[in-house]
Backbone as numpy.savetxt, mean C-alpha at the origin, in Angstrom:
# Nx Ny Nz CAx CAy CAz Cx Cy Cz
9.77 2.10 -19.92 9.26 1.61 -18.66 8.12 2.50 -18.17
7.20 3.01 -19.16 5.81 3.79 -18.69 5.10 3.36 -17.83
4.51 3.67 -16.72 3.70 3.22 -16.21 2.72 4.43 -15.45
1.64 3.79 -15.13 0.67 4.44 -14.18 0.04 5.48 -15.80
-0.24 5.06 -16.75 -0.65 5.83 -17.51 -2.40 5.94 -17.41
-2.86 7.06 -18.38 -4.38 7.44 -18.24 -5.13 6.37 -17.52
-6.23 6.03 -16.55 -7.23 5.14 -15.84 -8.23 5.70 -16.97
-9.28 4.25 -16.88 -10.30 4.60 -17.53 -11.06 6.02 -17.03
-12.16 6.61 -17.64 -12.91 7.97 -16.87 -13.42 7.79 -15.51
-14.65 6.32 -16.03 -15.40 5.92 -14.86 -15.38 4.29 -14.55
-15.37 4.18 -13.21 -15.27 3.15 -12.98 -17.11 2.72 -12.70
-17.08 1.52 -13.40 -18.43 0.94 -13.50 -18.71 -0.25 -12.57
-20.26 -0.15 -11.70 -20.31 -1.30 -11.07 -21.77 -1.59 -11.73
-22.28 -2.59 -12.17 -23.74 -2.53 -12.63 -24.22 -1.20 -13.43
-25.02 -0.35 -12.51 -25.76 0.65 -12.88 -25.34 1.91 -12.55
-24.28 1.65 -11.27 -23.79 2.82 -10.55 -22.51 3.32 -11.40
-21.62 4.52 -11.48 -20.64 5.09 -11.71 -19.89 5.24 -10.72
-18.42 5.27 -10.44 -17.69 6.08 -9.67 -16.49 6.58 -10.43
-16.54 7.55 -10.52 -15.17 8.53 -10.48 -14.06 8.17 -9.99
-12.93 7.44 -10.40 -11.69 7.52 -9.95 -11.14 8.59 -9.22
-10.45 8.39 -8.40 -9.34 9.51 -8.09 -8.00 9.24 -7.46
-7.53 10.29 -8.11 -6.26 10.23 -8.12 -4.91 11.44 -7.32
-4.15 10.88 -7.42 -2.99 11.97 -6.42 -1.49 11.48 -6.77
-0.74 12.81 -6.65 0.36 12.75 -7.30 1.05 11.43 -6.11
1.90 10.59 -6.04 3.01 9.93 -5.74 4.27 10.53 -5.22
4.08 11.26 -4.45 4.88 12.42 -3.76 6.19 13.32 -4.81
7.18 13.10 -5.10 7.88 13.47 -5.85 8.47 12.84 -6.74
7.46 11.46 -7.67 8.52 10.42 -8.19 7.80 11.12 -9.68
7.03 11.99 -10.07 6.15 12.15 -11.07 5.01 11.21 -11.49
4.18 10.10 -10.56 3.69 9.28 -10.75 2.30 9.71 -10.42
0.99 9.20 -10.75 0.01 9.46 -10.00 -0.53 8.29 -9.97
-1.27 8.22 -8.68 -1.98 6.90 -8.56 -3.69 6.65 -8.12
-4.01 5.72 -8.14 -5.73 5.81 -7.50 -5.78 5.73 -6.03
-5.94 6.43 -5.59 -6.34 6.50 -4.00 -6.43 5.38 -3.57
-7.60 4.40 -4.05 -7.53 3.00 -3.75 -6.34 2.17 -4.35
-5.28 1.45 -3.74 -4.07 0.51 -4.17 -4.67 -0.93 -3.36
-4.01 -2.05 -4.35 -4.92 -2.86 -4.43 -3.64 -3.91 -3.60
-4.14 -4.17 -2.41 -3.17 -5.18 -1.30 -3.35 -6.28 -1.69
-2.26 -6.80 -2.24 -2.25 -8.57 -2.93 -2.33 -9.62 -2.16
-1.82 -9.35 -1.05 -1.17 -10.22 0.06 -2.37 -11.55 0.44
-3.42 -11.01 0.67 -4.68 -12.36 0.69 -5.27 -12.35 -0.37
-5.10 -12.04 -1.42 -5.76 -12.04 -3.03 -5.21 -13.98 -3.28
-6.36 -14.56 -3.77 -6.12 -16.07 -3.70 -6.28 -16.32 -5.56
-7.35 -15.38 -6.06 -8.45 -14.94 -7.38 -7.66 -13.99 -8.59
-6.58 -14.51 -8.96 -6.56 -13.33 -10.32 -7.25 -12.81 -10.95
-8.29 -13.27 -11.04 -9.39 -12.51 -11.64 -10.15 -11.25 -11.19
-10.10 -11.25 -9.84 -10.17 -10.04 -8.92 -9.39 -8.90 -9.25
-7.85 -9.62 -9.12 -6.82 -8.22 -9.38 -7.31 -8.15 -11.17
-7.71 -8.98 -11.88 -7.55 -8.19 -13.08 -8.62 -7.65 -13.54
-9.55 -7.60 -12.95 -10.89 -6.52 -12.99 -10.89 -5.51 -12.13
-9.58 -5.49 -11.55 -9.01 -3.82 -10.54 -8.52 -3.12 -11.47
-7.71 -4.03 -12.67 -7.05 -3.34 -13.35 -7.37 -2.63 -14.51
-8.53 -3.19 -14.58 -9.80 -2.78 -15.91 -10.39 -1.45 -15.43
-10.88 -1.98 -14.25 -11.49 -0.91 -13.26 -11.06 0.45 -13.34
-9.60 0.52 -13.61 -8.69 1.81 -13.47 -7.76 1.66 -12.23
-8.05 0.68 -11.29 -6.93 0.97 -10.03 -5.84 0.64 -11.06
-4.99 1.48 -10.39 -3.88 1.46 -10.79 -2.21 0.97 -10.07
-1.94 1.02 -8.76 -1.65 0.19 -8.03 -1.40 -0.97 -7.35
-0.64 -1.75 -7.28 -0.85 -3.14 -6.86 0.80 -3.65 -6.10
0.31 -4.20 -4.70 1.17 -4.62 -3.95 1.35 -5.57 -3.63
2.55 -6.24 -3.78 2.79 -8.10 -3.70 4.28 -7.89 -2.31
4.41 -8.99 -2.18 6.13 -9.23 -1.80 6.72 -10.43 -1.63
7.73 -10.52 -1.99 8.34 -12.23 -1.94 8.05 -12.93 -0.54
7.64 -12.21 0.56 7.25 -13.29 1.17 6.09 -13.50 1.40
5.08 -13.02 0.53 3.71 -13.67 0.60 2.94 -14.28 0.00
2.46 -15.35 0.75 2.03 -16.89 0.28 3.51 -17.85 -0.10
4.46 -17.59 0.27 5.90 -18.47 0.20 6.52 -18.13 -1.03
5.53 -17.03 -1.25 6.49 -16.56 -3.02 5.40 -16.51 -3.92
4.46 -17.45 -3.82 3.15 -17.69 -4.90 2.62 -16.57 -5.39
2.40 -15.46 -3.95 1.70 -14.39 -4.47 2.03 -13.44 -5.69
3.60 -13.70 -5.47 3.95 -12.79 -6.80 3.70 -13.02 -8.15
3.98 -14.57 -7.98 3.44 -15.28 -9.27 2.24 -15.12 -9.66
1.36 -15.43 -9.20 -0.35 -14.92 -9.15 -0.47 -13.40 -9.76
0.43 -12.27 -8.76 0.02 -11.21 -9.43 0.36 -10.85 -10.58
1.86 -11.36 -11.07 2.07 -12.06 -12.56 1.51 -12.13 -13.71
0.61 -13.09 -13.45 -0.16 -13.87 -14.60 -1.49 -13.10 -14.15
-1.84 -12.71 -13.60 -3.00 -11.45 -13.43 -2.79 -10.10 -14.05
-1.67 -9.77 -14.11 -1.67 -8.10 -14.96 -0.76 -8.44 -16.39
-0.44 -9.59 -16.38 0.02 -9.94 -17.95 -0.90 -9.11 -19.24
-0.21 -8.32 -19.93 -0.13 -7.52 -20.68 -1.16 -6.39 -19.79
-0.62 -5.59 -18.95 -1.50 -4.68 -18.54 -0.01 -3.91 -18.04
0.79 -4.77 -17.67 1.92 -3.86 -17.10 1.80 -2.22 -17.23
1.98 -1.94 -18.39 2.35 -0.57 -18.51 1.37 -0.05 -18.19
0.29 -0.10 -18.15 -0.74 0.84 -17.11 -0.43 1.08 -15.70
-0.12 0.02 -15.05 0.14 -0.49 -13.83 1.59 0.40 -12.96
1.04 0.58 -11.93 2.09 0.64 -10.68 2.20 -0.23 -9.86
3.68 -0.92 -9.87 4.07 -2.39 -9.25 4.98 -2.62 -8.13
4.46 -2.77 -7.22 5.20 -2.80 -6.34 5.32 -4.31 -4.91
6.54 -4.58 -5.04 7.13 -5.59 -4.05 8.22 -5.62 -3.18
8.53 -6.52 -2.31 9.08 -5.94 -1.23 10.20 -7.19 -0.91
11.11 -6.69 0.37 12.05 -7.77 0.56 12.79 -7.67 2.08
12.39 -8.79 3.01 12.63 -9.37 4.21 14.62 -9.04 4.39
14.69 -9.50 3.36 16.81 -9.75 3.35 16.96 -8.44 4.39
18.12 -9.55 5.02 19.31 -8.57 5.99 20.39 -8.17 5.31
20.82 -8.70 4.40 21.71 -8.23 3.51 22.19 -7.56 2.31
22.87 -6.86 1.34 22.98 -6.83 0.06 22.54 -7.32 -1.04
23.52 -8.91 -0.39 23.55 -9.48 -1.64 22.88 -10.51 -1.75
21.52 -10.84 -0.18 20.41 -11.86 0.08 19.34 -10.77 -0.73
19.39 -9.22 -0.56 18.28 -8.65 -1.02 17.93 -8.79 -2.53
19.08 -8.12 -3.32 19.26 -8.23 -4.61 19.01 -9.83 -5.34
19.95 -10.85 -4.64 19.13 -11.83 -5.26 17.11 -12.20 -5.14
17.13 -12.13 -3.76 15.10 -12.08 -3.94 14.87 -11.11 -4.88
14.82 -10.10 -5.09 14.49 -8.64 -5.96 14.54 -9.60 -7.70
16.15 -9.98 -7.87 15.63 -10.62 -9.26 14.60 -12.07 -9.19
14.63 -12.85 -8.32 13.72 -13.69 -7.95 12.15 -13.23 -8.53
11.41 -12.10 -7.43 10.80 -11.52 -7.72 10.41 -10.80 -8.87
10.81 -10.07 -9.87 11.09 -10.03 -11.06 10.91 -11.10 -12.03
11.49 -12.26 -11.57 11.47 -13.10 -12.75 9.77 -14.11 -12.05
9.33 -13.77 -11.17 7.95 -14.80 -10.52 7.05 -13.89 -11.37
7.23 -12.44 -11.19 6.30 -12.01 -11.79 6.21 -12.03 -13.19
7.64 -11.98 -13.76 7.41 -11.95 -15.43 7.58 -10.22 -15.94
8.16 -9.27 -14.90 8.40 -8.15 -15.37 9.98 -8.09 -15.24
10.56 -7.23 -16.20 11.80 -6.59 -16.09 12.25 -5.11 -15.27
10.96 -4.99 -14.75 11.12 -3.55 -13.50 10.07 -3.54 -12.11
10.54 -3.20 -11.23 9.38 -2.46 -10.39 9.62 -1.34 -9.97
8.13 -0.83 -10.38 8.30 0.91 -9.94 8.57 1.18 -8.28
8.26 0.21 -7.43 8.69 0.38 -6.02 9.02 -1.15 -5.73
10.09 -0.58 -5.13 10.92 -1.83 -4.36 11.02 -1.42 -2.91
10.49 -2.07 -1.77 10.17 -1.78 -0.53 11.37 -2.85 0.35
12.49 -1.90 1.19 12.93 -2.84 2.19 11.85 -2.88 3.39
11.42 -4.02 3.76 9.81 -4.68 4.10 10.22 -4.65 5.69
8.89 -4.48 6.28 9.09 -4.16 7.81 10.00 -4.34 8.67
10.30 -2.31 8.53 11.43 -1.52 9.39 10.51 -0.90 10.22
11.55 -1.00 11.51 10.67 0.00 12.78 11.99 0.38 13.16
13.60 0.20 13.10 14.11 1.25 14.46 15.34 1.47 12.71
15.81 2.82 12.79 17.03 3.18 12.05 18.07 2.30 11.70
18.33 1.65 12.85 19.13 0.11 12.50 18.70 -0.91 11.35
17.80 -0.76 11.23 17.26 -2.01 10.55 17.23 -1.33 8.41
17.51 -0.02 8.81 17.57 0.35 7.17 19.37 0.42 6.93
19.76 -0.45 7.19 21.17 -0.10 6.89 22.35 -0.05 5.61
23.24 0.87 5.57 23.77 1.36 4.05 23.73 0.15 3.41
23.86 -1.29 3.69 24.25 -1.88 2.78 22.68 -2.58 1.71
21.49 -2.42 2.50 20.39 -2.30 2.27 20.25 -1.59 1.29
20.68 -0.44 1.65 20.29 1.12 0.81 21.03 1.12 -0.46
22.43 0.81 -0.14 23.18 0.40 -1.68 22.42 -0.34 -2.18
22.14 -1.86 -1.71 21.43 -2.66 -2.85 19.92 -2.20 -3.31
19.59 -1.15 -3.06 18.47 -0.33 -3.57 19.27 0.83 -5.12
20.32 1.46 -4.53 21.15 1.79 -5.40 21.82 1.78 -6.53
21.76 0.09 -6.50 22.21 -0.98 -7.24 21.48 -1.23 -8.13
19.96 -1.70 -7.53 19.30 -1.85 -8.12 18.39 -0.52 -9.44
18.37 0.21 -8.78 17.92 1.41 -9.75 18.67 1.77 -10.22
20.50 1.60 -10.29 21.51 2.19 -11.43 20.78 0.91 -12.93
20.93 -0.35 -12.19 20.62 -1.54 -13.02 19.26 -1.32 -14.00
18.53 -0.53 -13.57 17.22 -0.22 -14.27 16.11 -1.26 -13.72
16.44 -1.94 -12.56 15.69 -2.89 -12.24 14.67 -2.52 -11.28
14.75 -1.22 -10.72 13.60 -0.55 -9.78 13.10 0.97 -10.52
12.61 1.47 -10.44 12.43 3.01 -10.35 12.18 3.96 -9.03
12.00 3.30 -7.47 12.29 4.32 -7.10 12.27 3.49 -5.42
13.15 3.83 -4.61 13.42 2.56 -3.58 12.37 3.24 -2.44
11.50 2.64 -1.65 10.73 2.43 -0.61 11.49 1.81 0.47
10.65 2.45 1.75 10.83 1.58 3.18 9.16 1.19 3.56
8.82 -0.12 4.34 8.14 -0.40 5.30 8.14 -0.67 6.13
6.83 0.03 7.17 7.09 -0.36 8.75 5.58 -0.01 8.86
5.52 -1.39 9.81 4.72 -1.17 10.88 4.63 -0.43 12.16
5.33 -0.42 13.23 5.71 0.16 14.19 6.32 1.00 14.13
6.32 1.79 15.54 7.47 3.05 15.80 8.02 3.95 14.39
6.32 4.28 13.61 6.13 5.08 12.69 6.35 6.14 13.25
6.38 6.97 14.43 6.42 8.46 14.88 8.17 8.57 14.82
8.97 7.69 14.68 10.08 7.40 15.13 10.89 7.42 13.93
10.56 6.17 13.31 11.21 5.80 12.01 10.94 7.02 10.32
9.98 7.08 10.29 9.36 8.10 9.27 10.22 9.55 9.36
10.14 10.21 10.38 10.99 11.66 10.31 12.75 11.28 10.14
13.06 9.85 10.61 15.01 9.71 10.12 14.87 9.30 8.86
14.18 8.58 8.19 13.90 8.37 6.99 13.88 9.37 5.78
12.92 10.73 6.46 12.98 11.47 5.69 14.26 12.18 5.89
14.91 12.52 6.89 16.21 13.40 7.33 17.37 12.75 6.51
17.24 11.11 6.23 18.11 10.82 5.25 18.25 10.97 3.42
17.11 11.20 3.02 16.73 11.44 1.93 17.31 10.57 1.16
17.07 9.31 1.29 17.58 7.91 0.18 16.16 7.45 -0.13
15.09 7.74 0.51 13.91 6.84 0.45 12.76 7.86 -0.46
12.44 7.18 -1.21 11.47 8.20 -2.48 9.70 7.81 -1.68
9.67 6.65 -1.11 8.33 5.80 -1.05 7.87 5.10 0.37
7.79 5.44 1.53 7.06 5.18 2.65 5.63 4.61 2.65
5.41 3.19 2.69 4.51 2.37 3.32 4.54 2.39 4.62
3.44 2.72 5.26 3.30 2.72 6.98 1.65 2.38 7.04
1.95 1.67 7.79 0.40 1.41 9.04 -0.20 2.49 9.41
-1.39 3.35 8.74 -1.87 4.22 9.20 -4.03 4.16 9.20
-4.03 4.64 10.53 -5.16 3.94 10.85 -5.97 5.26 12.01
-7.28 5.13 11.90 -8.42 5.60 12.80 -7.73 5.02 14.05
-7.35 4.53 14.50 -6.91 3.65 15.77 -5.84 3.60 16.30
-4.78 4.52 15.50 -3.37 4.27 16.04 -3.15 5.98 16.62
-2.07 5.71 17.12 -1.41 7.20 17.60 -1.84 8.78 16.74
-2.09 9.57 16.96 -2.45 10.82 16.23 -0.61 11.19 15.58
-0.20 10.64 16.26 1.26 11.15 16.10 1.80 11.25 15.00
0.89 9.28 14.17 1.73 9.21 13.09 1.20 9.99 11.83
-0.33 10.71 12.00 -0.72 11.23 11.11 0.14 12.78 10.66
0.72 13.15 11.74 1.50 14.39 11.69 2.86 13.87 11.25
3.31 12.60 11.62 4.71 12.25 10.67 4.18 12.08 9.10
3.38 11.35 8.66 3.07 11.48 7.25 3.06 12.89 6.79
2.54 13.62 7.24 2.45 15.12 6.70 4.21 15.31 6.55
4.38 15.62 7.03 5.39 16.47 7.50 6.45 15.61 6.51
6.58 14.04 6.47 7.73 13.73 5.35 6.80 13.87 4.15
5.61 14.04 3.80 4.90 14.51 2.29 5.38 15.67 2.15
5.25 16.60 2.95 5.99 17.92 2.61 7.41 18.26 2.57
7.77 16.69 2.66 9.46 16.92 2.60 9.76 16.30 0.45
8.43 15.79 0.29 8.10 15.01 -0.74 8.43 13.78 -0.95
7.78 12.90 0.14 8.64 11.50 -0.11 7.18 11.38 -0.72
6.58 9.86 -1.08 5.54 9.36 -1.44 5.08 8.94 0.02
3.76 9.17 0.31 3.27 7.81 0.88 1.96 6.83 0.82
1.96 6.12 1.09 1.35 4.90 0.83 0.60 4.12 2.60
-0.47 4.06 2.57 -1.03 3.81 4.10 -1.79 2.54 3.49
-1.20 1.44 5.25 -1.48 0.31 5.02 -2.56 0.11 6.20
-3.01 -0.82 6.38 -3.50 -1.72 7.66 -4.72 -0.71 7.96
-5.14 0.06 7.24 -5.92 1.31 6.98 -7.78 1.08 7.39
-8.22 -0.51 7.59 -9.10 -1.08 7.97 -8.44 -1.72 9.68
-7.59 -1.28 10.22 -7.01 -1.57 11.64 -6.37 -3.01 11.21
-6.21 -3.21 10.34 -5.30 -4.30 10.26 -6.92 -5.71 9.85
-7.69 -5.90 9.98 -8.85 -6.61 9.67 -8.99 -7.21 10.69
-10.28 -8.29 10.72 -10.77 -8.76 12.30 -9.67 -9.86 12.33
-8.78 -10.87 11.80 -7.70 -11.26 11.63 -6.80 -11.38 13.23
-6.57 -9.89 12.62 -4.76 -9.48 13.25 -5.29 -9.19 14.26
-6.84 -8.06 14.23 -7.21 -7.96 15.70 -7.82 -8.87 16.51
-8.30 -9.92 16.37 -8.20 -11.22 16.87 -7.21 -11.52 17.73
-6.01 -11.80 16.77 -4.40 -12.18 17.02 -4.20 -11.07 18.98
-5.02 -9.85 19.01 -4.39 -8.92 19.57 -2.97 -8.10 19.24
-2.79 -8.03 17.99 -1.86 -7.17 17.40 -1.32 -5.97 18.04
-0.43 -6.12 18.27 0.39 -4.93 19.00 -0.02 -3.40 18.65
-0.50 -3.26 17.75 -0.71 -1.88 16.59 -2.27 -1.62 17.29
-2.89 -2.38 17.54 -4.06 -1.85 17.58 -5.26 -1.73 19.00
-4.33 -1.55 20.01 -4.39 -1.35 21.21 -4.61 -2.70 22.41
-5.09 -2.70 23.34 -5.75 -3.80 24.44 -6.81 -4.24 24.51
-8.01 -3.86 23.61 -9.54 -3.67 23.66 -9.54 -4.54 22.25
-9.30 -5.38 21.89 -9.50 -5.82 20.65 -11.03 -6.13 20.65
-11.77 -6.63 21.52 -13.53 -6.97 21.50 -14.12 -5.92 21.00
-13.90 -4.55 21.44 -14.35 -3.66 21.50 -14.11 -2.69 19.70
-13.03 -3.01 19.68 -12.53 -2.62 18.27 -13.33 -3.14 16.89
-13.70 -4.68 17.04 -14.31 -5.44 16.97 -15.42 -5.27 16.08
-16.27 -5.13 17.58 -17.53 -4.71 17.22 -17.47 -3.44 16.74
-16.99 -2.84 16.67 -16.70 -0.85 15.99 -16.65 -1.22 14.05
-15.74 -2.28 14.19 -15.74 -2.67 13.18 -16.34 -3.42 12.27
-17.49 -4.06 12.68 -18.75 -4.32 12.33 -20.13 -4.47 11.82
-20.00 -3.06 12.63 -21.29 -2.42 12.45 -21.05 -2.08 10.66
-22.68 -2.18 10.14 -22.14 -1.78 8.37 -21.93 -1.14 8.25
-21.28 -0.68 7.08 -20.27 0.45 6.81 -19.16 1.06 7.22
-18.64 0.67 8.52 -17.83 0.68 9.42 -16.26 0.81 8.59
-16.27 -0.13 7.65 -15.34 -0.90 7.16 -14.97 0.03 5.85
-15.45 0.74 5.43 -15.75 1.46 3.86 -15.03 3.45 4.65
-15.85 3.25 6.22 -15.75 4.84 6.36 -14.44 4.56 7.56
-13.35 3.56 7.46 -12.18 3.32 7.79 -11.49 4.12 6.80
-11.47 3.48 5.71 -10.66 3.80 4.19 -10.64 5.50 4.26
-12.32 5.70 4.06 -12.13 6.88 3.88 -11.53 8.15 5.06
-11.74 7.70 6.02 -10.95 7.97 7.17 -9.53 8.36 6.27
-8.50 7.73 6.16 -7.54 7.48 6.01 -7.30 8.61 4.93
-8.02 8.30 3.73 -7.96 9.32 2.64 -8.17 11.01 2.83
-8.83 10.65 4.00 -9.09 12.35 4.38 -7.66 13.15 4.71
-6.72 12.47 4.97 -5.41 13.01 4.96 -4.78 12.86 3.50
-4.50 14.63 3.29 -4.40 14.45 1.84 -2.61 14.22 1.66
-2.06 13.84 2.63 -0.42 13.19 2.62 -0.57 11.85 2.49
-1.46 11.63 2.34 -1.63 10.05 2.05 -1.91 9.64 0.65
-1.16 9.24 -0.43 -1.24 9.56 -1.71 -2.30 8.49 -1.94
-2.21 7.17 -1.38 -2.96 6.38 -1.59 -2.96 4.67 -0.43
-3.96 4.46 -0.09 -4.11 3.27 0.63 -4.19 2.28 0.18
-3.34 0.93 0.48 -3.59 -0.38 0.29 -4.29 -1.09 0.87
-5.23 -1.74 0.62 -6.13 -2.42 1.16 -6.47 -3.69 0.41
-6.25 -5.06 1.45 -6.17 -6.67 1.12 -7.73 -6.65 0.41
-7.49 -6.92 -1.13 -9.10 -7.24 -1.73 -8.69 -8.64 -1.33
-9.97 -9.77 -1.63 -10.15 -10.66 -2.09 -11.28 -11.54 -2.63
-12.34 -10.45 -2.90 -13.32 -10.81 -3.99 -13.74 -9.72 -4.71
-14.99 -10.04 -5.87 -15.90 -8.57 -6.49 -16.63 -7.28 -5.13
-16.99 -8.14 -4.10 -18.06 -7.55 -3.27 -16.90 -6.83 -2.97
-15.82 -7.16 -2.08 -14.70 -5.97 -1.47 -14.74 -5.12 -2.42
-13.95 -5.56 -3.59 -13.76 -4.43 -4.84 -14.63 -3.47 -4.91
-15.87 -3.81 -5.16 -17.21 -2.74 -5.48 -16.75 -1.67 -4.11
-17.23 -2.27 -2.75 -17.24 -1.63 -1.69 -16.28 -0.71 -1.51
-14.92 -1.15 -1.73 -13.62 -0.40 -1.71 -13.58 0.68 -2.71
-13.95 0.52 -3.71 -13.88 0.96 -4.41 -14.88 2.48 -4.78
-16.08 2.31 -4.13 -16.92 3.46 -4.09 -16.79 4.46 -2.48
-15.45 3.64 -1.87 -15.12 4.33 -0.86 -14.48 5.63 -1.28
-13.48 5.07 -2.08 -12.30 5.72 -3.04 -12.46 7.00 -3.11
-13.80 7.22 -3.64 -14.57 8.59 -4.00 -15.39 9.10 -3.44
-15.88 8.45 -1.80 -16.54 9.60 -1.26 -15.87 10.34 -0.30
-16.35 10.96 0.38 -15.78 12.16 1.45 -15.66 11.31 2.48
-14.79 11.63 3.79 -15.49 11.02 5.15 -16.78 11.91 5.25
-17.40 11.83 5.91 -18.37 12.71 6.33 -18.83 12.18 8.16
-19.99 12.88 8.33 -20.08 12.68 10.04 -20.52 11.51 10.13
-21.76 10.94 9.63 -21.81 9.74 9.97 -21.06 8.26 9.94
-19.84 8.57 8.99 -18.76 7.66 9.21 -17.99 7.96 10.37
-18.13 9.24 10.81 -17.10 9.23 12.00 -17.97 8.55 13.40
-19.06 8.56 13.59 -19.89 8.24 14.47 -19.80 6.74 14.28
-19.52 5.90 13.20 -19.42 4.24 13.08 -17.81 4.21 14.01
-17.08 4.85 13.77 -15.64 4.95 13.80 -14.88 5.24 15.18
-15.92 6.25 15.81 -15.17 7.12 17.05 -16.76 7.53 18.02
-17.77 6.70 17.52 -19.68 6.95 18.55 -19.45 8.18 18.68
């Protein structure tokens, strides 16, 4: 069940080069590309499978997105690439034995016999990760059917993240981490990286003009204003790197869904923040 093995050297766009990079996966022995490739609005297999050429190495689906399709899609997109690949999907169930059945569901949409992360899918209060959850994570990795169990959450990351780590069942933390949210949660990521969980930062572009549209709870009262911040060019590229500048952040997911994202995302990967991204970001 190898995975996440050597990335190509350089990743090629036309004429330009970029340098991959990479970071350990907190304590699972894994390393991954900074850039992880968010499936969730990916419509184009062909996209994810020129990520995978590319060298990203990463890729995030979950049974409930697109009604299940997505998994399938990402499927038949990394068909025979698996073992390069780090795979990861997720699961809504309140229960045991509702989770475990989606999990083989999932498994069999995609056409693999493992995933390296299995995510119980947006948690915000301690209640909501409960033992019988955690067994069927248990279950599942005695079975050989996971390699290493994850939580996600959106919310009440300052909250959820430090009991998470105090319990030490969870190898892999997905959280909403963003230029825009609480300073708080950037000091909970640290602090469970140095406890060595993995983590993984989502919504890392503020969630996209989308959700902030919607007025999304995550991303304050000023959505116009956010907006236009987000706009302006480059705005969108020196988000990412924002994010990466915290080196507890092993790697960010971010929704591709064409070549142009890819390129863009992708030469984010490898630069620095520097000042003039912070001036698109914070004037």
């Amino acid at each position: 069940m190898a995975a996440g093995a050597a990335a190509p050297a350089v990743l090629r766009f036309g004429r330009a080069s970029v340098e991959p990079a990479h970071r350990p996966l907190g304590r699972t022995g894994l390393k991954v590309t900074t850039l992880g490739f968010g499936c969730m609005l990916a419509s184009d297999p062909v996209v994810i499978e020129r990520a995978a050429d590319l060298g990203i190495n990463y890729f995030d689906t979950a049974r409930s997105y697109q009604s299940g399709n997505n998994e399938r899609m990402v499927g038949g997109a990394i068909k025979g690439k698996r073992r390069h690949i780090i795979l990861s999907s997720k699961s809504l169930a309140r229960t045991k034995e509702a989770a475990l059945k989606e999990l083989d569901t999932s498994l069999r949409e995609i056409g693999t016999d493992y995933l390296d992360v299995w995510y119980l899918h947006a948690k915000a209060q301690p209640e909501d990760v409960s033992d019988e959850l955690v067994e069927a994570q248990q279950i599942a990795r005695k079975a050989g059917k996971i390699r290493f169990a994850g939580v996600s959450t959106h919310a009440n990351m300052t909250g959820l993240i430090p009991w998470l780590v105090s319990k030490g069942q969870t190898d892999i933390i997905l959280t909403a981490y963003n230029f825009y949210l609480d300073p708080g949660t950037g000091e909970a990521i640290r602090a469970a990286r140095r406890a060595g969980a993995g983590i993984i930062a989502m919504k890392v572009l503020a969630g996209g003009y989308s959700r902030i549209r919607k007025g999304d709870r995550l991303y304050g009262v000023a959505p116009d204003a956010l907006l236009n911040r987000l706009q302006q060019p480059g705005a969108m590229p020196a988000a990412l790197k924002w994010s990466l500048q915290n080196k507890a952040v092993d790697t960010a997911i971010v929704g591709i869904t064409d070549f142009d994202e890819l390129d863009e995302d992708s030469r984010a990967m490898s630069e620095p923040f520097r000042e003039p991204d912070r001036r698109l970001l914070f004037g």
